[in-house]
NUVOVEX-524674 format. One record per residue (C-alpha): residue number from 1; x, y, z. Coordinates in steps of 0.001 Angstrom, whole numbers, plus 500000, padded with zeros to 6 digits. Each point is the difference from the previous one (the first is absolute). Example, Ala and Ser with C-alpha at 12.3 -4.5 7.8 and 13.67 -1.06 7.14 Angstrom:
BEGIN
{nr:1&east:512300&north:495500&up:507800}
{nr:2&east:501370&north:503440&up:499340}
END
This chain:
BEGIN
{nr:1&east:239879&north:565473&up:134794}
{nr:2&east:497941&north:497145&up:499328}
{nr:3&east:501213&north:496661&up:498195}
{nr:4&east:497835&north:496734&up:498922}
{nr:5&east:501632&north:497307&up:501630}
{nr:6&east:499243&north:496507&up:498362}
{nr:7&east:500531&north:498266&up:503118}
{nr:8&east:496555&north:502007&up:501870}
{nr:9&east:498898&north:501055&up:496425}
{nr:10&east:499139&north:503107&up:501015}
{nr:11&east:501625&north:503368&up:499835}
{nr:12&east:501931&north:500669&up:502926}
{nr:13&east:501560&north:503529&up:502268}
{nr:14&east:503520&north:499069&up:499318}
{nr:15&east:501798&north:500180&up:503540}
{nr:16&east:503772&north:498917&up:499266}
{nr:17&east:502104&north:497688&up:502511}
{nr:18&east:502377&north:502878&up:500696}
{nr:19&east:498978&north:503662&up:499540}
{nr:20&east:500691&north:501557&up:497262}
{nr:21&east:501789&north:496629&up:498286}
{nr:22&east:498643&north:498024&up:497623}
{nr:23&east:501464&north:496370&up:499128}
{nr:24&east:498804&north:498825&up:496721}
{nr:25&east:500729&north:496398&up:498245}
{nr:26&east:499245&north:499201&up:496582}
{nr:27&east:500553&north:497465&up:498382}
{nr:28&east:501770&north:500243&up:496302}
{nr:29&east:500659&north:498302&up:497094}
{nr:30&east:501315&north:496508&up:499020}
{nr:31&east:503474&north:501344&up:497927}
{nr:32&east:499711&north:497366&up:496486}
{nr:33&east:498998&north:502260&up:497684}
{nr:34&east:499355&north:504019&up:499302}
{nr:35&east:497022&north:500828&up:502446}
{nr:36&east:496527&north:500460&up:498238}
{nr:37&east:497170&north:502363&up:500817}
{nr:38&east:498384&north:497946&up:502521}
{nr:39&east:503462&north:500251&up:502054}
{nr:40&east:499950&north:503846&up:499015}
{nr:41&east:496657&north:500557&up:502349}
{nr:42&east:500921&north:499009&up:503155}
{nr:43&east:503230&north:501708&up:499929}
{nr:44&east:498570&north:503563&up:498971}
{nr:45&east:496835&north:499739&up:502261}
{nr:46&east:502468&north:499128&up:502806}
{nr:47&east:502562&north:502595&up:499432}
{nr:48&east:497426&north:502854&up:499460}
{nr:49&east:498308&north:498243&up:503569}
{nr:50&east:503449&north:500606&up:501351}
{nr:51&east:500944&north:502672&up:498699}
{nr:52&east:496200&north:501815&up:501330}
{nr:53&east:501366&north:498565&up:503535}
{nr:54&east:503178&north:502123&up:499522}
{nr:55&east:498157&north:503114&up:498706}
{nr:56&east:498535&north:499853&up:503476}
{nr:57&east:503148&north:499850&up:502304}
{nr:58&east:500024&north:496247&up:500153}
{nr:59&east:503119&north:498404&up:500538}
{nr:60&east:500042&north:496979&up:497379}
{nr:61&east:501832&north:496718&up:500316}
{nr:62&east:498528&north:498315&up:496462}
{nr:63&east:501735&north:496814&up:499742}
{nr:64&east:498916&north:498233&up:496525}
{nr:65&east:502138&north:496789&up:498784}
{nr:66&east:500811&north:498730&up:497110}
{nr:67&east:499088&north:495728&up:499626}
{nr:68&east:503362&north:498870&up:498336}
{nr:69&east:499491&north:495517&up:500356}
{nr:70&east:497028&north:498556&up:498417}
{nr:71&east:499312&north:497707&up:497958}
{nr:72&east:499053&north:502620&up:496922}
{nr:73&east:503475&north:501215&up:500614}
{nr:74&east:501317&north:496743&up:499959}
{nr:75&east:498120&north:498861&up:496807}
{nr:76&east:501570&north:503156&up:498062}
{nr:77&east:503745&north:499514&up:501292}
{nr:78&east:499207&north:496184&up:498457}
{nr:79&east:498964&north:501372&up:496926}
{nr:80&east:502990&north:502183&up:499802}
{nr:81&east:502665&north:498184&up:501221}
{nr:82&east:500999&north:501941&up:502862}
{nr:83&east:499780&north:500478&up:503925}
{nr:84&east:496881&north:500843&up:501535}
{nr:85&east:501542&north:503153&up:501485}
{nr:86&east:501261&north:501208&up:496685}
{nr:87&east:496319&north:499967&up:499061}
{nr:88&east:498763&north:501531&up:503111}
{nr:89&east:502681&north:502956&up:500195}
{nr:90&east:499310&north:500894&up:496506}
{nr:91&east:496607&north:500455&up:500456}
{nr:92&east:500554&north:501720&up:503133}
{nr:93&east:501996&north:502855&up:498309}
{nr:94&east:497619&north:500046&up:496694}
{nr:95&east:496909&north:500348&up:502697}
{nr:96&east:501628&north:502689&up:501979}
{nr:97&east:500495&north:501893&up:496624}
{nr:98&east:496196&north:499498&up:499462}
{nr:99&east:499093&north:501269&up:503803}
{nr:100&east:502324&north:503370&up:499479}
{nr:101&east:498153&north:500643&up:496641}
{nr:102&east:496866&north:499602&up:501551}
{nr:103&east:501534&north:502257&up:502671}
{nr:104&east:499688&north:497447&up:503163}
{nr:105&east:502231&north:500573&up:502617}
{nr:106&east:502243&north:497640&up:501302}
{nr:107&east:499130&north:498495&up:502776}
{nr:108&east:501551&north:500261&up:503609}
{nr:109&east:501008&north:496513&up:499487}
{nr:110&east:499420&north:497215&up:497224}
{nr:111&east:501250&north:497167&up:501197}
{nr:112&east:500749&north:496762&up:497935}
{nr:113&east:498161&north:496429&up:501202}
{nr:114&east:503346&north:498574&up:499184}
{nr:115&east:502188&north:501642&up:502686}
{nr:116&east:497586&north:499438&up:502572}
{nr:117&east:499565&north:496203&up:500095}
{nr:118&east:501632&north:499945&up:503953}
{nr:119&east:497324&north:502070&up:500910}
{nr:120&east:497403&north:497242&up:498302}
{nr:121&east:501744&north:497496&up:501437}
{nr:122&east:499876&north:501250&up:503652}
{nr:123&east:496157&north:500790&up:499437}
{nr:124&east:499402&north:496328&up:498383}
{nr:125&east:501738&north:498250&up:503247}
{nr:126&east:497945&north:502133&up:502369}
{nr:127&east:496693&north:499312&up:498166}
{nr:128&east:501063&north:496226&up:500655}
{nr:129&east:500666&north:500395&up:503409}
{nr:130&east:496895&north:501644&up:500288}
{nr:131&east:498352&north:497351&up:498256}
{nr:132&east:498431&north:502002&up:497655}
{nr:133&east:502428&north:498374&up:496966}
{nr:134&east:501494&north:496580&up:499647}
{nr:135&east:501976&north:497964&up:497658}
{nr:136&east:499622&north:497430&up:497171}
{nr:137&east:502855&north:498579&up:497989}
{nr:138&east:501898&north:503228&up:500459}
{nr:139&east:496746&north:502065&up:499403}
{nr:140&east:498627&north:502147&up:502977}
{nr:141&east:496755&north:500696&up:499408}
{nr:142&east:497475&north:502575&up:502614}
{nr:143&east:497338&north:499112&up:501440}
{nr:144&east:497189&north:501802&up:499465}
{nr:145&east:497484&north:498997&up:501973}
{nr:146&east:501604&north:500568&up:502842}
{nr:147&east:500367&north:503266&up:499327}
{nr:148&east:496278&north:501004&up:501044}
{nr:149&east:499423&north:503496&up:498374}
{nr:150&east:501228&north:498425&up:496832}
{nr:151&east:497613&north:501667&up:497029}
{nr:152&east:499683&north:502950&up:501748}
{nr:153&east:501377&north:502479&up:497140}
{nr:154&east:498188&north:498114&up:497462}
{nr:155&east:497053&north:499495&up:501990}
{nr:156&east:499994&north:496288&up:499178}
{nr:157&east:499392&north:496916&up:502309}
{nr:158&east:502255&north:497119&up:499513}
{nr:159&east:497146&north:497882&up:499142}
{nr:160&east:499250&north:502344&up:496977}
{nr:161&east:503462&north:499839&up:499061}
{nr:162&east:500874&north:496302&up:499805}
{nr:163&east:498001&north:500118&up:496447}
{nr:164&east:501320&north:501918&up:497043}
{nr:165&east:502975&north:501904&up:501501}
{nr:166&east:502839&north:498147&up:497724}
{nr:167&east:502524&north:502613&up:501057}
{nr:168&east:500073&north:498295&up:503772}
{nr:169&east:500167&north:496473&up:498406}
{nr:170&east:503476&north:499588&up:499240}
{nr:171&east:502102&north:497340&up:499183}
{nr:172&east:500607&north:496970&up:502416}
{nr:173&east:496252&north:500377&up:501446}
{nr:174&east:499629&north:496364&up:501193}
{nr:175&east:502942&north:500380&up:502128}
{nr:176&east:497951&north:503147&up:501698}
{nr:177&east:498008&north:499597&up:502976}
{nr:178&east:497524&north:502218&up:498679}
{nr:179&east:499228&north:500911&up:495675}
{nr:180&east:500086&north:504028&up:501658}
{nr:181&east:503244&north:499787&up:501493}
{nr:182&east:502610&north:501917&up:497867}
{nr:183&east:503692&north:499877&up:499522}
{nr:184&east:502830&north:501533&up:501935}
{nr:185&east:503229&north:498732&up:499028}
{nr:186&east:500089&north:497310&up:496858}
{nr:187&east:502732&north:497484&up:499210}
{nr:188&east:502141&north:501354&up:496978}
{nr:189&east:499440&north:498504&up:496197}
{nr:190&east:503036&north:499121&up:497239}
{nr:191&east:501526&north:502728&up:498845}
{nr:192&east:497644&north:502619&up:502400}
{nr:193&east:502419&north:502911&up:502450}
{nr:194&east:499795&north:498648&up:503761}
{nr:195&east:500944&north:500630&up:503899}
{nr:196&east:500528&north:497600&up:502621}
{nr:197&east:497574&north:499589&up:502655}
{nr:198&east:499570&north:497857&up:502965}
{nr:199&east:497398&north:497973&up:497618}
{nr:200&east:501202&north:500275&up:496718}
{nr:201&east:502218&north:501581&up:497307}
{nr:202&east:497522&north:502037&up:498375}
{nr:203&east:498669&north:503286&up:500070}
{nr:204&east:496686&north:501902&up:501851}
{nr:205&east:496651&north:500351&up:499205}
{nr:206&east:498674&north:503083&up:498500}
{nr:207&east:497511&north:501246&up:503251}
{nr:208&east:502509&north:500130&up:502425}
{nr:209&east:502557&north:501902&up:498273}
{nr:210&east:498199&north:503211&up:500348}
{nr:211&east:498434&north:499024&up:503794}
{nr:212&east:504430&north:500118&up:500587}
{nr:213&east:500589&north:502988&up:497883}
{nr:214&east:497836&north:502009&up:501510}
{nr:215&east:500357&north:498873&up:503408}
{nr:216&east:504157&north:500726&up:499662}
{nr:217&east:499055&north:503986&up:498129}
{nr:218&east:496853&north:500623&up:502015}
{nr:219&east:499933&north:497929&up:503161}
{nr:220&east:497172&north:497391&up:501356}
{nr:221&east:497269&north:502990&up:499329}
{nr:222&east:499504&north:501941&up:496710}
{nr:223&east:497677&north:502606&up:499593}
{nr:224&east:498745&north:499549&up:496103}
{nr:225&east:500538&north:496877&up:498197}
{nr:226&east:499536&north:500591&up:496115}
{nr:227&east:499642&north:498275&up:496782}
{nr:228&east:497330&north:498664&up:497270}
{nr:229&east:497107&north:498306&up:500747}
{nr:230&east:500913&north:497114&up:498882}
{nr:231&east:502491&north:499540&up:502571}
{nr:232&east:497385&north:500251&up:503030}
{nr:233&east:499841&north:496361&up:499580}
{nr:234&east:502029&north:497933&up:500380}
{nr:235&east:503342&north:501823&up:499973}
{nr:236&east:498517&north:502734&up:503000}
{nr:237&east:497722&north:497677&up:501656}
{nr:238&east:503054&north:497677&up:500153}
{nr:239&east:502119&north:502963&up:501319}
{nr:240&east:497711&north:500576&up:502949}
{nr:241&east:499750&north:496620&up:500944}
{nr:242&east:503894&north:499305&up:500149}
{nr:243&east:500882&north:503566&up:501060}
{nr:244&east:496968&north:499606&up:502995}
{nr:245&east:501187&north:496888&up:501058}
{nr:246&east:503614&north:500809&up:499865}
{nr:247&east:499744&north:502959&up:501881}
{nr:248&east:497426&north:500045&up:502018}
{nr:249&east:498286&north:503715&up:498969}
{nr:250&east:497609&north:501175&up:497229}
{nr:251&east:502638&north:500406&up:496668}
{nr:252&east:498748&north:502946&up:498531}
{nr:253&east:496841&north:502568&up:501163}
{nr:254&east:498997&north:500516&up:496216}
{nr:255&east:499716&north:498747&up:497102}
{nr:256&east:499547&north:501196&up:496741}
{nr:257&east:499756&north:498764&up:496728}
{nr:258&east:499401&north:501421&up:496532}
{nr:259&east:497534&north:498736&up:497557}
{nr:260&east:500813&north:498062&up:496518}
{nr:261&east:501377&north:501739&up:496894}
{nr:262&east:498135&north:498515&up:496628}
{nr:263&east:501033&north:500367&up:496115}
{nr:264&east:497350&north:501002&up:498010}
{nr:265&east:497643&north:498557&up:502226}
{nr:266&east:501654&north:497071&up:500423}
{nr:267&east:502371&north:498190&up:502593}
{nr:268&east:503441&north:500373&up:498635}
{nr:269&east:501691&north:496792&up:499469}
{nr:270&east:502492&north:499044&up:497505}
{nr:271&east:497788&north:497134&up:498230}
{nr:272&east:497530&north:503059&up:499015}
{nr:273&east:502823&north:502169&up:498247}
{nr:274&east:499510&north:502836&up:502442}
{nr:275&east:502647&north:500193&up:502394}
{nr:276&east:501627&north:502946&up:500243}
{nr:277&east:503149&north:501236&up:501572}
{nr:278&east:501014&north:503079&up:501559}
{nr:279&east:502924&north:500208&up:497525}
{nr:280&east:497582&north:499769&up:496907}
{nr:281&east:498209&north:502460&up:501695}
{nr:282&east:502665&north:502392&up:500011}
{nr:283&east:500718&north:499868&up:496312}
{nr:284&east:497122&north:501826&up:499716}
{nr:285&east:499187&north:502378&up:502485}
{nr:286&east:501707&north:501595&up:502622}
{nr:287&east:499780&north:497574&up:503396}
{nr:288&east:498515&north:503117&up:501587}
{nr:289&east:496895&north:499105&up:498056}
{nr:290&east:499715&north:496476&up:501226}
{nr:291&east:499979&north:501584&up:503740}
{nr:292&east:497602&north:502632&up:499249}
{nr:293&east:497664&north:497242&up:498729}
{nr:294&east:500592&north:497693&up:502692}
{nr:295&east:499018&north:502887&up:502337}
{nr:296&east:496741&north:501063&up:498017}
{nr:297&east:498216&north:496968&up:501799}
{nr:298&east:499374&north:499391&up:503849}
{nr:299&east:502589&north:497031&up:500753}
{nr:300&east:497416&north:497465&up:501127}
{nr:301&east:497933&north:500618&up:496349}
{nr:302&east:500944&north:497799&up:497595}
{nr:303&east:501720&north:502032&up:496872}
{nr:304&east:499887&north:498815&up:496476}
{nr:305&east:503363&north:501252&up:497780}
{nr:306&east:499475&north:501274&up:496720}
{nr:307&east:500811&north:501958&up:497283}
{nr:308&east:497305&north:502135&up:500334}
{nr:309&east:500443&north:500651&up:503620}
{nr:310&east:504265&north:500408&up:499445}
{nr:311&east:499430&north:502856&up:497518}
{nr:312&east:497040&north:501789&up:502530}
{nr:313&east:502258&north:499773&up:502291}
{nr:314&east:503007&north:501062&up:498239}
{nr:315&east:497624&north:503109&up:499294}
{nr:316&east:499002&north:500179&up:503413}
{nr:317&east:503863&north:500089&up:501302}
{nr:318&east:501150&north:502573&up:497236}
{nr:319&east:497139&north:502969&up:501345}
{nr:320&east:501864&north:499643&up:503367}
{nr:321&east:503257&north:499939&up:498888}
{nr:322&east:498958&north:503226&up:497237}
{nr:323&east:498589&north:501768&up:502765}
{nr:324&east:503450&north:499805&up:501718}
{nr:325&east:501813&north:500873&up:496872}
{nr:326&east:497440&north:503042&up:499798}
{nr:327&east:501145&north:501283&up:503701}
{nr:328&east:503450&north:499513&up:499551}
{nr:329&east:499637&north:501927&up:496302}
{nr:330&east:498292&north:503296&up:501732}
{nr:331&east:502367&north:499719&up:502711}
{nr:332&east:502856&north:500220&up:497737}
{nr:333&east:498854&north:503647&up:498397}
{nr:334&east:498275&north:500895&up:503891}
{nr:335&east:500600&north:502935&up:501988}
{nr:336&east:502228&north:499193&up:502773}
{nr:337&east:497738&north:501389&up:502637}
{nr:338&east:497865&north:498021&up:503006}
{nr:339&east:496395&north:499315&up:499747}
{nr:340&east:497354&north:503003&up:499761}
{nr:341&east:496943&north:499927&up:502412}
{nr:342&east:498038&north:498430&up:497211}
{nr:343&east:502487&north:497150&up:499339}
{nr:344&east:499704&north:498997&up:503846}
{nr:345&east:496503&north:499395&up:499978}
{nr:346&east:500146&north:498110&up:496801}
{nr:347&east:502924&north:497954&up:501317}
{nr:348&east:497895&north:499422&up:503041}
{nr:349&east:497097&north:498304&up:498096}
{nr:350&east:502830&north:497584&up:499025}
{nr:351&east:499416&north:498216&up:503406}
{nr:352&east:496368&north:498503&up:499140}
{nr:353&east:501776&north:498321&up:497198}
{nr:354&east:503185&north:498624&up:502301}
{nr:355&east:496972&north:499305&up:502816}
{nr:356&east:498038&north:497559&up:497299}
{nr:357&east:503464&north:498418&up:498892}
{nr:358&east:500710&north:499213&up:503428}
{nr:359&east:496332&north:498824&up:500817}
{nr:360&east:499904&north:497755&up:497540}
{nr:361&east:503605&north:498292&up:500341}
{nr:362&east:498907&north:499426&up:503645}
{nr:363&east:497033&north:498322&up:499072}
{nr:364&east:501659&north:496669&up:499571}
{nr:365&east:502313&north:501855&up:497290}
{nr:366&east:497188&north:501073&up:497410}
{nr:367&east:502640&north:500862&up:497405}
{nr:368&east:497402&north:500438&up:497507}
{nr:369&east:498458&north:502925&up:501877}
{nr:370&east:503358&north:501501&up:501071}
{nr:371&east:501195&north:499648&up:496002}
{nr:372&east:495907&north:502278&up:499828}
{nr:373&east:501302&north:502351&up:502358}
{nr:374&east:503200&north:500098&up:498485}
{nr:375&east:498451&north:501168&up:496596}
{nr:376&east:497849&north:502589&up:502144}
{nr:377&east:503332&north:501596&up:501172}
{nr:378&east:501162&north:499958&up:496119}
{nr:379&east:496314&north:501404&up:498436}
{nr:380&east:500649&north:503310&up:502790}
{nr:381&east:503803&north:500477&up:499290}
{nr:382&east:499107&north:500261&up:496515}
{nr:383&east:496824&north:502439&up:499992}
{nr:384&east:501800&north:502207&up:503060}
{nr:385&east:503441&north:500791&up:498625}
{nr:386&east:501149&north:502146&up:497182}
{nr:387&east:502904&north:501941&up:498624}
{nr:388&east:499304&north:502428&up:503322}
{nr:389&east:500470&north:497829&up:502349}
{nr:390&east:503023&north:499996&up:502396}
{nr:391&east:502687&north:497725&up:500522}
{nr:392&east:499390&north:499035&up:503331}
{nr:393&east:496483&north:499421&up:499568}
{nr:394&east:500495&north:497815&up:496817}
{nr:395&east:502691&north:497893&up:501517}
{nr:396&east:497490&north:499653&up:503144}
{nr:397&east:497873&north:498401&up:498047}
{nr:398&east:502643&north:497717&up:498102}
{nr:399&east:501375&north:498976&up:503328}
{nr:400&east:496329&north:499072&up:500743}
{nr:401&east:499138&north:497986&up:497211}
{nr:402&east:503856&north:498313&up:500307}
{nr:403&east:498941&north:498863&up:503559}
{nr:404&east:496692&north:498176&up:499355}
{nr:405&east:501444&north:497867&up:496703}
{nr:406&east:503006&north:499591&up:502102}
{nr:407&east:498005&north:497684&up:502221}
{nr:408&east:498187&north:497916&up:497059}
{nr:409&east:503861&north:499707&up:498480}
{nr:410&east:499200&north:502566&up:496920}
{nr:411&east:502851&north:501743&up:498769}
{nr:412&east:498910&north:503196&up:498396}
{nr:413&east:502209&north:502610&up:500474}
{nr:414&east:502790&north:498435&up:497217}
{nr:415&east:502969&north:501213&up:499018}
{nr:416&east:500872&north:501559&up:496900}
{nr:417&east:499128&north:497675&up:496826}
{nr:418&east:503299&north:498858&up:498314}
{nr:419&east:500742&north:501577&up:497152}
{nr:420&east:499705&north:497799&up:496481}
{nr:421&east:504077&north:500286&up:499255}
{nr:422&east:500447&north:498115&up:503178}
{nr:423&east:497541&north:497465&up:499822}
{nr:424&east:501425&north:499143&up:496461}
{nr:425&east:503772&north:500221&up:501306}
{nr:426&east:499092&north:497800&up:502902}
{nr:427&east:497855&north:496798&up:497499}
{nr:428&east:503367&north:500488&up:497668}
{nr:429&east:501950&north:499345&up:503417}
{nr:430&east:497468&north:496797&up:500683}
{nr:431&east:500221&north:498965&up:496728}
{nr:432&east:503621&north:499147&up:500131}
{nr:433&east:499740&north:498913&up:503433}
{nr:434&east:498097&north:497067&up:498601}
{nr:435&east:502316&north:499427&up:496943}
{nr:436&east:502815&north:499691&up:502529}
{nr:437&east:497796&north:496947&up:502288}
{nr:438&east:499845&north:503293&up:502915}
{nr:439&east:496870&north:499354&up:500683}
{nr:440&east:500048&north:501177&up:503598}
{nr:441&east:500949&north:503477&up:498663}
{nr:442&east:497599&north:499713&up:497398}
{nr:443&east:497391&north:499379&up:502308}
{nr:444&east:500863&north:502853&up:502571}
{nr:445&east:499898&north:502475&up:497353}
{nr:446&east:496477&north:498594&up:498727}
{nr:447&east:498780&north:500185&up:504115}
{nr:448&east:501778&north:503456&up:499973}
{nr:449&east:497794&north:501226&up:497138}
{nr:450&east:496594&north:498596&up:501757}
{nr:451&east:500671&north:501998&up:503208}
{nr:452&east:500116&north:502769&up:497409}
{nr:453&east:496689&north:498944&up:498599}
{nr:454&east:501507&north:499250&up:496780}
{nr:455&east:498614&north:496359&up:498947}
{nr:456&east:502113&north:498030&up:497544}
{nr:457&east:498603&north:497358&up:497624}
{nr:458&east:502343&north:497339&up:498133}
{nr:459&east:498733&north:499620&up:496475}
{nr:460&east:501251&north:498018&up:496691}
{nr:461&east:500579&north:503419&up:498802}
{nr:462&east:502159&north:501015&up:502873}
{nr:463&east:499145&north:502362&up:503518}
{nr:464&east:496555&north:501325&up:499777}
{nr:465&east:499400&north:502574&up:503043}
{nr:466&east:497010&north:502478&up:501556}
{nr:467&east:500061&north:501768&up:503204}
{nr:468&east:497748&north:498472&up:502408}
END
């Protein structure tokens, strides 16, 4: 299995730190507000990386955390007039409700920045007793330069760096020894959530809180450290340089990162109109779609989102999960009898197609190719099965197909669609859910009704729905 590691930039054998284990960091999202489709690519390329690792026997400890103190988190709990962690535990909950539509697993552990500050703290003192950090006015900042393989994930000098890189310049720079130094613990502000420290009440800075995480969920060395590109610098390079120094050991063996998501050609940002969240999304197609989009690209090509490109690959999702419904329709009316000599050879050829799946997922995870093979195993079960065929060769052939969009997180052998009565019964049930302020239960049956792929739509003229 070969991965492209940013750090050598090439594609490496992947040789794990303990056989047959994988431990795999990546980092998540900053809980203020429903996640958007940039947050949505990481976490499916990730989950379909680990869930190819698992596929293969691995043992999988994926640790990915959720960044609940910030200062966007602040700013919103300002604007609303309540405590940071309201705002961060909300949007916990609403993302997790995104990632299980989506069908992302949970990970082994997602830990919370905010019960982890001792850990921070410890690390902090030891980088100052290392002197790789010291401390301002109840600021500690680290010292980069002394850290001499700093810019080796972003294959940047320091030099290079000094110019241009406003994300290191922080505030409080003319009390730094050094405009490329960067913060590790700063001084609290009026009205802002805080911890006591041996410098300061205040709270940590953003880099180290995942160098602790993972070092307390993975230990000193990680096999794969994940996440978009744009966190290979600073947020990673920052990582390895406190983690390094801290420790004394390479962090992680690999790194990988996935490529930008556009809108319409375009960077999504809120000032051009185009930002879009995974919840809009789902009002309009099933989150299945989303995945099977994210998936039609190799991670490390960039991938523009579109309507165009939602509806091909709504299409493209639907002849995978018809060619399921097709098996499990002949095997309902099939003989009950095992394969015939004929069936086993044509099952047989079914192994080219699993044999390109797996080639291509173990190219650094060539999803797009696997999705290719994927549609190869569909175009045979379709032109080799009829009314004829028996049971056991049919469901062969489902269990097949179930296996290989198992590992890319498709889910196309559904259960029975709900019937129309019900879905009515159960918007009737909403409906006066929300007269009566329940909106929790109001919103359980509307997430209830998703995982059925039923897709509800609030209009002036009352519940419009579709199935997805």
């Amino acid at each position: 299995m070969k991965i492209f590691n940013t750090l050598s930039k090439t594609k490496q054998d992947f040789i794990p730190l303990e056989e047959n284990k994988v431990k795999m960091y990546v980092c998540g999202p900053t809980v203020y507000n429903f996640i958007h489709i940039g947050n949505a690519r990481p976490m499916i390329v990730f989950d379909t990386v680990r869930r190819y690792f698992e596929y293969k026997g691995y043992d999988v400890n994926f640790v990915s955390n959720f960044t609940d103190v910030d200062d966007k988190i602040i700013k919103k709990a300002i604007e609303e007039g309540v405590s940071s962690d309201e705002i961060s535990r909300r949007f916990i909950a609403e993302c997790k409700k995104d990632m299980e539509g989506m069908n992302i697993k949970p990970a082994t552990k997602h830990p919370l920045a905010t019960e982890e500050i001792g850990g921070m703290i410890e690390m902090i003192k030891k980088l100052i007793d290392m002197g790789f950090a010291y401390e301002k006015n109840g600021t500690v900042y680290y010292r980069t330069r002394k850290f001499e393989e700093y810019g080796k994930l972003s294959h940047k000098n320091l030099d290079d760096l000094r110019s241009g890189e406003r994300s290191l310049l922080v505030t409080g720079e003319d009390e730094k020894e050094d405009a490329l130094d960067f913060v590790l613990w700063k001084p609290k502000k009026e009205g802002e959530p805080f911890w006591e420290s041996p410098w300061s009440e205040g709270r940590p800075g953003w880099h180290i809180e995942c160098s602790v995480m993972s070092k307390k969920y993975l230990g000193e060395q990680i096999d794969i450290h994940a996440g978009g590109e744009d966190l290979v610098f600073p947020h990673h390079e920052n990582e390895i340089a406190q983690s390094e120094a801290a420790n004394g050991k390479e962090f992680s063996k690999y790194w990988m990162h996935n490529a930008f998501l556009n809108i319409d050609n375009h960077k999504m940002s809120k000032s051009l109109g185009n930002f879009r969240t995974v919840r809009e999304i789902s009002e309009q197609y099933d989150l299945q779609v989303l995945r099977f989009f994210m998936l039609s690209a190799h991670y490390r090509s960039p991938l523009n989102f579109s309507a165009d490109l939602m509806e091909a690959s709504k299409s493209g999702l639907m002849r995978i999960v018809n060619a399921a419904d097709n098996l499990k329709f002949l095997m309902k009316n099939a003989k009950n009898e095992g394969m015939t000599e004929a069936e086993k050879e044509l099952f047989a050829k079914t192994d080219e197609f699993v044999k390109g799946f797996e080639k291509a997922m173990e190219d650094d995870f060539n999803t797009a190719d696997a999705v290719a093979a994927v549609f190869d195993l569909v175009k045979y079960s379709n032109t080799n099965t009829n009314e004829e065929s028996s049971k056991e060769y049919l469901k062969a052939l489902l269990e097949c197909l179930v296996k290989l969009t198992d590992v890319l997180g498709l889910i196309v052998d559904k259960q029975e669609d709900i019937l129309e009565e019900e879905i009515e019964k159960l918007i009737e049930e909403r409906k006066n859910a929300r007269k009566a302020k329940d909106f929790a239960r109001a919103d359980a049956i509307r997430d209830e009704l998703l995982k059925k792929g039923i897709i509800l739509k609030d209009t002036r003229e009352g519940v419009q729905w579709k199935r997805a």
